[in-house]
C-alpha positions, 0 to 999 in steps of 0.5 A: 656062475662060478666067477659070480659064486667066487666074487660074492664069497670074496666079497664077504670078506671086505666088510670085516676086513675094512673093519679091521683095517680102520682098528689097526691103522688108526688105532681106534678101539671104539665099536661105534667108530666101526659102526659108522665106518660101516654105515658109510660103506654101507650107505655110499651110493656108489658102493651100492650101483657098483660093487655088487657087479661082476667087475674085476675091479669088484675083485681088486678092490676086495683084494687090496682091502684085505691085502692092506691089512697084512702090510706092516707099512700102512699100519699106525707105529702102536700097532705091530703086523703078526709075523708073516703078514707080510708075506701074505700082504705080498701074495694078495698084492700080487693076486690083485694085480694078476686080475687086474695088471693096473692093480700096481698103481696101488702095490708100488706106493705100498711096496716102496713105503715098505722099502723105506721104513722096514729094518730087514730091505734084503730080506723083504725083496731076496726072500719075500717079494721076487720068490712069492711074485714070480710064483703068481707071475708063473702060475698066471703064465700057465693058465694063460698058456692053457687058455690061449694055446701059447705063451702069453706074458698079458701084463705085458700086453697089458702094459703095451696096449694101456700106456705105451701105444695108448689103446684105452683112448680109443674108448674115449678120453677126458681131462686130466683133471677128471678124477679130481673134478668130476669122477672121484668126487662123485663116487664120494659124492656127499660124504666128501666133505667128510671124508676130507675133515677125517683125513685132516683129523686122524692125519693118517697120511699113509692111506690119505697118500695112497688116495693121492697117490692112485688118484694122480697115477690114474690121472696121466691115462687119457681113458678114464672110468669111475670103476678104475679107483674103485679100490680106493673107494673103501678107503676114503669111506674109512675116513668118513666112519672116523669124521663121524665118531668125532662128532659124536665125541665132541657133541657129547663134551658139549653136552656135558657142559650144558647138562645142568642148564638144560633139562632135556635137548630136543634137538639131534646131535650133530652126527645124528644130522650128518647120517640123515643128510647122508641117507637122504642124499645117497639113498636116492641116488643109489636107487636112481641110477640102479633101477632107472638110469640107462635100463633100456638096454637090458628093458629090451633084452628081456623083451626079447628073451621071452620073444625069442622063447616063442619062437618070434625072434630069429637074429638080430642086429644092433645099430648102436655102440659096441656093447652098449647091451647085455647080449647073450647073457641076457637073451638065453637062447642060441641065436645069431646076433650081430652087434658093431665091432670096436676093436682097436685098428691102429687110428681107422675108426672102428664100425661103431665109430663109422655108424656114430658118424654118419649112420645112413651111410653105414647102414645103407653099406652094412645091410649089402652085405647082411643076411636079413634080420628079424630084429634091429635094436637101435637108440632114439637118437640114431633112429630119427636118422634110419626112419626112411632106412628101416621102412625101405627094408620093411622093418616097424617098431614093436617096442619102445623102452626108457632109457635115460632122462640125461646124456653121458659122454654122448647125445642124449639116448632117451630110448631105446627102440625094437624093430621087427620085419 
């Protein structure tokens, strides 16, 4: 409840930051430029499905949000930092990437441009960056300490596991070309033409690299997800708000023209065209996958939370991915449940690998040594497989739940199904 409490307080301080960022670094001085900044942050279908979530990369992105408005490198050279900012700038970047060590994808352009075009290099790295980084570095190596009862360095562990040895793979790879064809894209979705037409008008090449920037780095890692660029996210939106507000300005030129030969235009403007194609296209989306796509999986958890407060639910075990549920934070009741280990076990597959590759086999190993559940939650598509399996063991469907009308990354899991003894 308390991570909850501190990411919903921190994420309040993302919309008027954003705001302010878009004034500083591209020196607009127009309330309605803020406006449909704001209206695109607002109306993106994927700030909508995602940002509200407990992610860490939720906590980044608003991090590097605020944390970008102190940095004097991104600003426009009309606009000068308050003095101090930078340090402060210094303190979020190395906050954000104590949350989440891949956070310095995005510091290190940041830091580098600072290097580059500040007069004061000396005194940016002796006296700003290596005392403020290795306070953070120390307070994290503390709590780490605390936590794990001996001396820890996880952005080291971090750094070994994700891009030395490669360990993000074992939950799955795509192309390298992923971000640029299908995932970023698709987070943008309608508004990016857009936000491409704003990066070329405004020619804010500092933020329109940065995206490059985070984009290409992102792109060599083989495990790849859409909650990775998150925090470049707001930022192509602000590009968005910009090509928008040109349009409102070039309308009104030509409506100037015309004025005097046409009484009254009964036809929309052109961004009043644009925010409707962008609410008729998002909108949807946004309630789509928020309400309907893949709500088996938490449908069945709170069937069996409220069995379990009867009395009827004993243990149970899931015959399906590794987390593919919410688990106990959904169930709320302390009993024994058992769900296919994936960790990482230098190239042998993993349970939830063996069960996705022959689960009859599987199954028929795993129940040797099980302590016989009450319960069994398993997808349609492994279930036509374990029919003769489950009957054996005197198990029979209790509920059925939705789950998808499309598959992702695996066979098509249109439901998902509750067994019981």
């Amino acid at each position: 409840m308390g991570s909850i409490l501190l990411l919903n307080l921190l994420n309040r301080l993302l919309l008027p930051f954003t705001m302010k960022l878009l004034s500083w670094l591209l020196s607009m001085d127009s309330y309605l430029t803020f406006f449909l900044q704001l209206f695109s942050q607002l109306a993106n279908w994927f700030m909508f499905f995602c940002f509200n979530r407990t992610f860490s990369n939720s906590l980044e992105t608003t991090l590097t949000l605020v944390g970008l408005y102190y940095w004097p490198s991104v600003r426009s050279s009309l606009n000068k930092a308050p003095s101090g900012s930078r340090k402060w700038g210094l303190a979020l970047a190395a906050l954000a990437c104590a949350i989440r060590p891949t956070s310095a994808v995005t510091w290190v352009y940041v830091g580098l441009l600072e290097l580059y075009l500040t007069h004061d290099r000396l005194r940016f790295i002796f006296v700003e960056l290596i005392p403020i980084g290795s306070v953070v570095l120390g307070i994290t190596c503390l709590l780490d300490r605390l936590m794990y009862d001996s001396w820890v360095l996880v952005p080291l562990n971090f750094l070994k596991f994700n891009f030395l040895s490669s360990g993000g793979d074992y939950y799955g790879t795509h192309k390298w070309h992923w971000y640029f064809t299908q995932g970023f894209t698709v987070m943008v979705f309608t508004f990016l033409p857009f936000c491409v037409a704003g990066i070329i008008k405004s020619k804010y090449w500092k933020l329109s690299g940065l995206i490059l920037w985070v984009l290409g780095l992102y792109s060599i890692l083989g495990h790849k997800e859409f909650r990775f660029v998150l925090p470049v996210l707001p930022i192509s939106l602000i590009f968005v708000g910009y090509s928008l507000a040109a349009l409102d300005e070039r309308d009104s030129r030509n409506g100037a023209k015309k004025r005097s030969s046409c009484i009254c235009n009964k036809w929309p403007s052109r961004k009043q065209l644009a925010i409707f194609f962008l609410l008729a296209s998002n909108i949807p989306m946004a309630l789509y996958m928020s309400l309907i796509h893949q709500r088996g999986t938490e449908d069945a958890m709170n069937y069996l939370s409220k069995e379990a407060a009867k009395g009827k639910v004993k243990s149970i075990v899931f015959l399906m991915p590794c987390h593919a549920t919410p688990y106990y934070s959904t169930l709320h009741n302390n009993l024994p449940m058992r769900f296919l280990d994936c960790t990482p076990n230098k190239g042998m597959p993993t349970e939830s690998d063996r069960f996705m590759m022959d689960p009859v086999s599987f199954a028929v190993d795993f129940a040797k040594n099980w302590s016989h559940p009450s319960h069994i939650v398993l997808f349609d598509s492994e279930e036509r497989h374990l029919k003769d399996f489950l009957i054996s063991h005197s198990f029979r469907e209790v509920r059925r739940f939705f789950h998808a009308h499309f598959k992702v990354d695996r066979d098509l899991q249109a439901s998902v199904v509750v067994y019981a003894d």
